[in-house]
Structure formats: structure tokens, C-alpha cells
mmCIF file of the C-alpha atoms, coordinates in Angstrom:
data_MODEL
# 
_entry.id   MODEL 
# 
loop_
_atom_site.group_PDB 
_atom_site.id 
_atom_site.type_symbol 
_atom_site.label_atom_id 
_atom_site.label_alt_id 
_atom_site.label_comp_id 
_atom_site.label_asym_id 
_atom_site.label_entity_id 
_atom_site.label_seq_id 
_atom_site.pdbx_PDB_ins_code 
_atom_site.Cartn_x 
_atom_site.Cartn_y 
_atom_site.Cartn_z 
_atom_site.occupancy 
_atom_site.B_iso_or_equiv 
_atom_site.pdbx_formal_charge 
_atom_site.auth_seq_id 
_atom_site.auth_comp_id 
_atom_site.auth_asym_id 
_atom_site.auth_atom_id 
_atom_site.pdbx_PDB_model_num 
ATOM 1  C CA . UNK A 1 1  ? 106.140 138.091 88.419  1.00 0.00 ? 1  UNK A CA 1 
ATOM 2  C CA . UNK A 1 2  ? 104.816 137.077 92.415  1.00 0.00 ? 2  UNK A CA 1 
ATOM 3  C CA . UNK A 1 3  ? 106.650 134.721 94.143  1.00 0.00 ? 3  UNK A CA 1 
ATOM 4  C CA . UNK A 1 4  ? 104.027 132.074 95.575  1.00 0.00 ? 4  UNK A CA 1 
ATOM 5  C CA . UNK A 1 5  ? 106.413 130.288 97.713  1.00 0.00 ? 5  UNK A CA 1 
ATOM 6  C CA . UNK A 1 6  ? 109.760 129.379 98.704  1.00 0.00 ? 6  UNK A CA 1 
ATOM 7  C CA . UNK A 1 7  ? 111.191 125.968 99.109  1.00 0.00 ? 7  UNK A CA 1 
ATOM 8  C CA . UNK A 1 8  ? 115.076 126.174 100.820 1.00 0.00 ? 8  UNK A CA 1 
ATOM 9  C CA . UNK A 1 9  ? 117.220 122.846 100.314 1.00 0.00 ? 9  UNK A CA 1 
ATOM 10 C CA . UNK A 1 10 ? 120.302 121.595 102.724 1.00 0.00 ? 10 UNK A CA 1 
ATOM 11 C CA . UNK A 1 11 ? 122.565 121.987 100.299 1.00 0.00 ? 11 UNK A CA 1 
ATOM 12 C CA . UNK A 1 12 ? 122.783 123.517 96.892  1.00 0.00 ? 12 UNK A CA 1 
ATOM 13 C CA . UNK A 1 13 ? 123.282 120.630 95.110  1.00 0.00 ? 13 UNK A CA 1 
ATOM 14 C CA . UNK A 1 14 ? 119.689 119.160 96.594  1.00 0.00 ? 14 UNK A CA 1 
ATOM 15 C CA . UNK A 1 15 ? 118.178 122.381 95.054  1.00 0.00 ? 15 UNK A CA 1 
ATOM 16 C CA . UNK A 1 16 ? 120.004 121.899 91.103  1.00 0.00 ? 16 UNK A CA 1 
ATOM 17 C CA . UNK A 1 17 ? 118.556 118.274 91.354  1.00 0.00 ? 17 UNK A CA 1 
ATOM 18 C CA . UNK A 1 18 ? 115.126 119.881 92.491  1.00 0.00 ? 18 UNK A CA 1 
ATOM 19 C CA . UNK A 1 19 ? 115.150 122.523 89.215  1.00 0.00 ? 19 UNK A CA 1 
ATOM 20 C CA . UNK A 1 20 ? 116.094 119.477 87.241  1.00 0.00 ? 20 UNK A CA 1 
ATOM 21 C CA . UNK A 1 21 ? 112.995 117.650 87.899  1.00 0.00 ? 21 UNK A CA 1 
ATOM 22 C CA . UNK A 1 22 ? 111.397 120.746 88.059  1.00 0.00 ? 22 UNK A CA 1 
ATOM 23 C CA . UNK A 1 23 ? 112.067 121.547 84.237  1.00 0.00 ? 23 UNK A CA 1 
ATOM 24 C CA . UNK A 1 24 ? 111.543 117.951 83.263  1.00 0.00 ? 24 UNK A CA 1 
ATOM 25 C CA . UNK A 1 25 ? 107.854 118.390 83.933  1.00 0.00 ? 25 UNK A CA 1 
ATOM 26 C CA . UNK A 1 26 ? 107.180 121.803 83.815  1.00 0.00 ? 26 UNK A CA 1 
ATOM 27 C CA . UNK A 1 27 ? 107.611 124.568 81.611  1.00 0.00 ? 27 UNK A CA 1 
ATOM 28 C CA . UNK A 1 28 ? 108.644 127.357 83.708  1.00 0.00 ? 28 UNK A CA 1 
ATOM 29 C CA . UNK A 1 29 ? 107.788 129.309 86.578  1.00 0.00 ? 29 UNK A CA 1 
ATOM 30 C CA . UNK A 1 30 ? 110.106 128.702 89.207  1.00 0.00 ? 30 UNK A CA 1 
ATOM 31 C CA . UNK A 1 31 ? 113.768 129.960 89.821  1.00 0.00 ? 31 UNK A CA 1 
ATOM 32 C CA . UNK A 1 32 ? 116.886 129.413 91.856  1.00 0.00 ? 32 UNK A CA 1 
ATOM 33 C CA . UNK A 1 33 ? 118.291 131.694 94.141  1.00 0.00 ? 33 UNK A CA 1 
ATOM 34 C CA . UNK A 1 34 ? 122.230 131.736 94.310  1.00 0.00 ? 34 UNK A CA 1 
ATOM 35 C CA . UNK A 1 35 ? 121.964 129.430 97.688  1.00 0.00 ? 35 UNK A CA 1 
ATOM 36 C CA . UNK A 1 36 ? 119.739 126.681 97.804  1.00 0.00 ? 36 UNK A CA 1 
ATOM 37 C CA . UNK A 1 37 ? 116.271 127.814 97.398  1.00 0.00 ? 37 UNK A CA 1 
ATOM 38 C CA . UNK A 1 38 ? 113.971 127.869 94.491  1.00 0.00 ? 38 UNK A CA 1 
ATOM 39 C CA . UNK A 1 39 ? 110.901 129.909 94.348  1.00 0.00 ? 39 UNK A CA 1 
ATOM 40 C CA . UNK A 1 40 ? 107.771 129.043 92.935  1.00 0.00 ? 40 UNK A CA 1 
ATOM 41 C CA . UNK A 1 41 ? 106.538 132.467 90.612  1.00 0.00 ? 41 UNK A CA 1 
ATOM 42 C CA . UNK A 1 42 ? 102.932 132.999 89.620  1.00 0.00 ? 42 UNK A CA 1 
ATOM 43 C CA . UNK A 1 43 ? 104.293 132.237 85.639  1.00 0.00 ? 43 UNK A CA 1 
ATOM 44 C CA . UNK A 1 44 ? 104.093 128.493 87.073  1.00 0.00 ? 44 UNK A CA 1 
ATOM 45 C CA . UNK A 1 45 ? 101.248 126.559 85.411  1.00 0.00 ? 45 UNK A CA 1 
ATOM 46 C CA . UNK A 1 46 ? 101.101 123.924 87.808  1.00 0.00 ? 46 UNK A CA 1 
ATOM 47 C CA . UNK A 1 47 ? 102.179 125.298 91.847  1.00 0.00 ? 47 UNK A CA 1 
ATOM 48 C CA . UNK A 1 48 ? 100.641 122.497 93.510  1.00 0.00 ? 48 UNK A CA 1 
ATOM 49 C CA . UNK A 1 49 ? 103.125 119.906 91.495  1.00 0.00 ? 49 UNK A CA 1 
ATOM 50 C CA . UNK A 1 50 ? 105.959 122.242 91.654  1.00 0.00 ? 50 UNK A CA 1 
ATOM 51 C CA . UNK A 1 51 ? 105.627 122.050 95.490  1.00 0.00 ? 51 UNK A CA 1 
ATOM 52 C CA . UNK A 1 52 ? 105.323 118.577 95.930  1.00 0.00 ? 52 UNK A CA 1 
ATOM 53 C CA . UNK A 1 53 ? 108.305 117.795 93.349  1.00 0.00 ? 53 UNK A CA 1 
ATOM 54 C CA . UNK A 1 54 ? 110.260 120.559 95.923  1.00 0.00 ? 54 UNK A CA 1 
ATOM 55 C CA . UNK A 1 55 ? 109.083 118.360 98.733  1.00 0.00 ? 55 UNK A CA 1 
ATOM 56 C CA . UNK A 1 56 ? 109.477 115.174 97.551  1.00 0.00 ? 56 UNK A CA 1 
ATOM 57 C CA . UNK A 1 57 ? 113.429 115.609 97.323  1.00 0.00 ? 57 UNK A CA 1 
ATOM 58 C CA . UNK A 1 58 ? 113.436 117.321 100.298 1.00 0.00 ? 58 UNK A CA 1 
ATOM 59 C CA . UNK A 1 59 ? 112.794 121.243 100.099 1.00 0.00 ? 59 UNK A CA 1 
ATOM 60 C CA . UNK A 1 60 ? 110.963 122.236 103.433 1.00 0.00 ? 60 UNK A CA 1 
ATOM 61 C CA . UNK A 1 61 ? 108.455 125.711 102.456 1.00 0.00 ? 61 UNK A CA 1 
ATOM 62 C CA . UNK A 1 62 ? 109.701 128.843 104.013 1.00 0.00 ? 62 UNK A CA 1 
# 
């Protein structure tokens, strides 16, 4: 497993809504770290949505 990228939240609670839409239209791919960041593995069959579902609820790439 690569990490692709890196998406870092303000809070952690931004991030667990993030993985929740995350899992609603993926089927894997990404994790959480123990703050609030998820990361984007090479397992993920679709980066480019993963990144703009991170985005659009306000995860800023690292």
C-alpha cells in the first residue's frame, strides 16, 4: 500500500464526516490517521473522487 495523498481537516470530527462520505461511495482505499487526516492509498479505485469528496467538506492536500 502507497499513500497518494494526504488531506488534513480542522478538526477531527470534519475528518469522521469526510470517511463517512468517503465509504458511502467508495469501496476502500483511504484511511484515517488518529488526528484529522485521511490518506488516500493506491488500493483506492477512484483518487480523483476521493479528493474532491476530501475537498468538498473541507480537507486542504498536504
Amino acid at each position: 500500500m502507497t499513500i497518494i495523498s494526504v488531506y488534513k481537516f480542522k478538526n477531527p470530527e470534519s475528518a469522521d464526516q469526510a470517511l463517512e462520505a468517503l465509504w458511502r461511495r467508495l469501496c476502500g482505499g483511504f484511511e484515517r490517521s488518529a488526528g484529522a487526516e485521511i490518506w488516500i492509498t493506491s488500493f483506492c479505485d477512484n483518487a480523483y473522487l476521493a479528493g474532491q469528496i476530501c475537498q468538498s467538506l473541507g480537507g486542504e492536500a498536504k
